[in-house]
N, C-alpha and C positions, 0 to 999 in steps of 0.2 A: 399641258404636261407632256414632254417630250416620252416616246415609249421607252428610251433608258430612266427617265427620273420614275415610271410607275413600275419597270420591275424592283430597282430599289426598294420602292414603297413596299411594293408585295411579298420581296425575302425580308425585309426588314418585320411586316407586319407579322408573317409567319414567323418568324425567330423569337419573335415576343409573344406571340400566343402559345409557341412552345415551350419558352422559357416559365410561362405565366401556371400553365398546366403542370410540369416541373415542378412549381411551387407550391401548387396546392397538392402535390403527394408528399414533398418534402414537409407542410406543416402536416399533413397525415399518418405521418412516417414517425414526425417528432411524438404527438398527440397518443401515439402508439406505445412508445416508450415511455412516456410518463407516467401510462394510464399499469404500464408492466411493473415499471419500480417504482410505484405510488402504493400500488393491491396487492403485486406478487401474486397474481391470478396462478400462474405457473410457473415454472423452474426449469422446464426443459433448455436443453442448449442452446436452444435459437433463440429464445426470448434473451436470452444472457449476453447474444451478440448485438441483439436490438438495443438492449440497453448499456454497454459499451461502447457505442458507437455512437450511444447522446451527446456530448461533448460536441464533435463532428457535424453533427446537425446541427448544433447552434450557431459553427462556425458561418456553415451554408447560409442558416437564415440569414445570420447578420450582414453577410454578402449580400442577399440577395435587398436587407433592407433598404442600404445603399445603393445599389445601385438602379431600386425602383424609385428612388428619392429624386433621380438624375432623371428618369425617362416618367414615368408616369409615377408618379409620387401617392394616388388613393392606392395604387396595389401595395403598396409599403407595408397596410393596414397588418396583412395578416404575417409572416414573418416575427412583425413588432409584437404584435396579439403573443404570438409563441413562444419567444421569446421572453415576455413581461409572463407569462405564466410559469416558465421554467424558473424564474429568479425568486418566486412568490416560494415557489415547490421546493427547491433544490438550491436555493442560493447558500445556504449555510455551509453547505457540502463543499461544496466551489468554493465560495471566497469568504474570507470572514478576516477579521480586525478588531481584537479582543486584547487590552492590556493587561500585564501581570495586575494579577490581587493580592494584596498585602496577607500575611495571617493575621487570624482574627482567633481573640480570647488565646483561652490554654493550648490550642490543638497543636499536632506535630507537624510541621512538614515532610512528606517526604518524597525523595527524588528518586524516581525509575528510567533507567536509561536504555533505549531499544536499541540493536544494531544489527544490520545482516553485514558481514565481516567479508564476509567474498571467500569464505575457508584462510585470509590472510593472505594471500596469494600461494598456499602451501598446496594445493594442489596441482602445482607444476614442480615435477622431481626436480627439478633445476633448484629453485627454491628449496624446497625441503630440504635438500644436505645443501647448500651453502650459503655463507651469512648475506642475508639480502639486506640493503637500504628500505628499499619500500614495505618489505616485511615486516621490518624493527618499528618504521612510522608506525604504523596503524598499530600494533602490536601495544606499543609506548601509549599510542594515542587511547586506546582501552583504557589500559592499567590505569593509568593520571586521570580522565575524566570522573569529576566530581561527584557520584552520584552512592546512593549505597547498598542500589538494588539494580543490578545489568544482569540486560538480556540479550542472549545473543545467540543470530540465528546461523547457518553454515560455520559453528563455530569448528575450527579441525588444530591440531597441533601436531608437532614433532618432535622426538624426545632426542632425535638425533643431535641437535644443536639447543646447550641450553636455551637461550632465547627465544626457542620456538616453544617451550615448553610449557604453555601459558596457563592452564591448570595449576601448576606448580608455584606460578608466579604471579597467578590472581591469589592465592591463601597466603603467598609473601607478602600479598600488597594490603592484606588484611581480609578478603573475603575467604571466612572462613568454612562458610558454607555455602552450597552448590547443589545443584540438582540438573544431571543430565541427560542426556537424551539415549546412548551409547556408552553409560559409565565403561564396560567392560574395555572401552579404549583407550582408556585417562593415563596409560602408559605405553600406548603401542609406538615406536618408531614415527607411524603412519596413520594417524588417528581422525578418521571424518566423524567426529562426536555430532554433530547438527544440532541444535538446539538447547540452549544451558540458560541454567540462571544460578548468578552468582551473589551473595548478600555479605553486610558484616553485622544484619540481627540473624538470630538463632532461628533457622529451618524445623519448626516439631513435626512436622508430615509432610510427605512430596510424592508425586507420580509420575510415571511419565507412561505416552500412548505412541508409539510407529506407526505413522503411514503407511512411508515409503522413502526406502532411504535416509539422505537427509532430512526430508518432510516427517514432522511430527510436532508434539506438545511435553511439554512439560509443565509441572505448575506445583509450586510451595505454598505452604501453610505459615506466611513469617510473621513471630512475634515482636513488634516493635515495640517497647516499652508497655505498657498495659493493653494495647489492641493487638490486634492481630490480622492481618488478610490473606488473602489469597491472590498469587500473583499466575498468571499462568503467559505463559509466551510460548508463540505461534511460530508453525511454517509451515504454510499450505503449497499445494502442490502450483510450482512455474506456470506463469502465465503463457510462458511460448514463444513469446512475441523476439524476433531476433530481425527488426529492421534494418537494421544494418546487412546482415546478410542478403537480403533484398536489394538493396541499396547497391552491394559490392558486383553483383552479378552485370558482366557485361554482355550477357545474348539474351534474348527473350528465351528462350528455354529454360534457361537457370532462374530469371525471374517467375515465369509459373513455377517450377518445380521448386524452389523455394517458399512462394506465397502460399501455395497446397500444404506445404511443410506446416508456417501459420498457421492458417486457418483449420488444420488438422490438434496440435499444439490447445490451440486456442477451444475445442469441441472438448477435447480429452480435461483440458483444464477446468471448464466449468462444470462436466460431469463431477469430476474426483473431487473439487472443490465444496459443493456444495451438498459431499457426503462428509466431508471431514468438518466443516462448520458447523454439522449436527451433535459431531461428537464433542467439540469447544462447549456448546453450550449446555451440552449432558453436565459436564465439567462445573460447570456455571451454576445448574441446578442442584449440586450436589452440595455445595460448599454451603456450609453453616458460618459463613465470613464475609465482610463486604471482598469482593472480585475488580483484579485491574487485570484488562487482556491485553497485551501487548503483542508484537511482533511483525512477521513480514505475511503478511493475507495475502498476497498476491492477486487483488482484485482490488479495482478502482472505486469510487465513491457510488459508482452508479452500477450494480452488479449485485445479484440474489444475496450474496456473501455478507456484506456489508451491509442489507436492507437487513438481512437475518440477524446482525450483530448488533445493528442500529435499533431493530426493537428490543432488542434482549439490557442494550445496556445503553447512556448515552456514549458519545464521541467527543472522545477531549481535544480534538482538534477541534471539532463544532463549537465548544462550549470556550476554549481560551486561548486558541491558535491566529495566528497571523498571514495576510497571505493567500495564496493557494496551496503552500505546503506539500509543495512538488518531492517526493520521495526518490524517483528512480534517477540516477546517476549515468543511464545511456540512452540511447533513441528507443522510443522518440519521446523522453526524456520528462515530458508536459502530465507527468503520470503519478498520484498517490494509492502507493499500492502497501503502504505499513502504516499502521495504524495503533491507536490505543483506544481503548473501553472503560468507564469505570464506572462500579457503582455510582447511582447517584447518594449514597450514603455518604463517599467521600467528596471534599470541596475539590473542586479544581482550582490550582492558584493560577498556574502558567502552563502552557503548552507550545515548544519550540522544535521545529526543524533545522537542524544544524547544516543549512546547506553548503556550506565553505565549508567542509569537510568531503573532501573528494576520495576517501582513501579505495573504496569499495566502489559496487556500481547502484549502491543504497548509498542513502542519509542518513546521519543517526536520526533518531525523536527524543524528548526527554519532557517527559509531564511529570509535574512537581501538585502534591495534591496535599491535603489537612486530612491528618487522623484527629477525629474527633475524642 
């Protein structure tokens, strides 16, 4: 062996015992997270990151399965190990393929349709006083969809242009009753109401709780023909994440001081979040009614938020959705971050994400479920 063919050998061998050592933190890493959002040992911010960032890890493994399949193929083992455990754990969450269920016996169906609207794009003055196209879409696209109970989260209007007036012209469109976030806005020029629900059965109790800001709950007591539930719709505090901005920056300066931005964003959001998820489910305990939680959680499948809502109620996405049921409408885009809950009292028929619907930087949702 010539002495260029043995240092080859020896960067080469070094690069794979490095690569190899890499990998057994990275299943350590993973092993880590599972063992976070399996227990919920803690809650602190940094476990919230660890387990955010499982997705990512799987990515890794799955890379790395491949490519020890090419060069030494027993190292595979663990990677594969890791991954076959996360699908056993967590595959539901991820990926599911559940066809609609017919109704069955006397029971009612009923359709609840979630959306974060983007405020309609009325939060740019330009918009607000003059007649927009893309305003009027998504506007139209509300009113017309099929359902009898919408939720809807950055919801905002302007009374300046009837068209913007949407309040006005959801009780035109038959929902009679409402429960908002900001009622005292429901006539302002300049109205950020944030969170509403609209029905055309009869509201006999409703409440609503602030955050912050826009962020808040609201939740009705609606009598549908002899039952009755409780609907409540979410908006938890922004996840932060503004990749693009990252993305956009062309010096490394603006990239750190952007990513800091993040990952700042990202610490504040899992604090605030998983004090206001306590109060969803105070909500929750309180109702002497089967419970559908809807809205925009701003937290992914794998996050305290969603373990905490996942014990409390099941996931109609889990139980009748299709998919991976990708929610967010911008980068990095691979994200469900809105969700429903429902008692197990009610059936689930069907659970759809409307992802050809672009009008916002959400997806609608809409679960259709059987009153008994």
């Amino acid at each position: 062996m010539t002495v260029r063919a043995r240092v080859a050998y020896f960067v080469a061998y070094f690069f794979r015992s490095l690569l190899w050592s890499l990998n057994l933190l990275l299943g350590l890493y993973t092993c880590l997270a599972y063992w976070l959002l399996y227990k919920l040992p803690v809650e602190h911010w940094t476990a919230g990151m660890v387990m955010i960032t499982l997705p990512v890890a799987w990515l890794l493994n799955l890379v790395l399965v491949f490519f020890w399949l090419t060069t030494r193929p027993w190292r595979s083992w663990l990677s594969g190990l890791v991954l076959m455990i996360g699908i056993v754990l967590f595959g539901p969450r991820t990926f599911v393929w559940h066809q609609p269920v017919e109704l069955s016996g006397k029971g009612t169906p009923l359709k609840v349709f979630s959306y974060n609207v983007e405020s309609f794009g009325l939060d740019s003055p330009w918009e607000r006083y003059h007649s927009s196209p893309r305003v009027r879409r998504i506007v139209n696209y509300v009113l017309r969809y099929d359902a009898p109970i919408k939720c809807l989260q950055e919801f905002y209007i302007s009374t300046s242009i009837p068209d913007y007036n949407v309040v006005r012209r959801m009780r035109q469109a038959g929902y009679s009753y409402s429960v908002l976030l900001h009622p005292e806005l429901a006539n302002a020029p300049d109205g950020p109401i944030g969170a509403a629900i609209f029905s055309i059965y009869p509201i006999i109790h409703s409440g609503r709780e602030t955050f912050n800001g826009f962020n808040g709950l609201v939740w009705a007591n609606i009598k549908v023909g002899n039952d009755t539930i409780r609907v409540i719709n979410v908006h938890l505090h922004s996840m932060g994440i503004r990749v693009g901005r990252v993305l956009n920056q062309e010096e490394l300066t603006g990239v750190k001081h952007e990513t800091r931005g993040v990952l700042s964003a990202l610490r504040t959001g899992f604090i605030e979040r998983r004090e206001e998820v306590a109060k969803v489910q105070r909500h929750i305990r309180e109702s002497e009614f089967p419970v559908i939680v809807t809205g925009d959680h701003n937290d992914t499948p794998y996050s305290v938020v969603y373990e905490r809502m996942r014990q409390t109620l099941p996931n109609s996405f889990e139980d009748a959705g299709r998919g991976f049921g990708f929610t967010y409408n911008r980068l990095p885009g691979f994200i469900r971050i809105d969700h429903q809950f429902h008692d197990p009292k009610l059936r689930i028929l069907n659970f759809e994400t409307i992802n050809y619907i672009s009008y916002s930087d959400h997806y609608p949702i809409v679960g259709t479920y059987q009153l008994k």
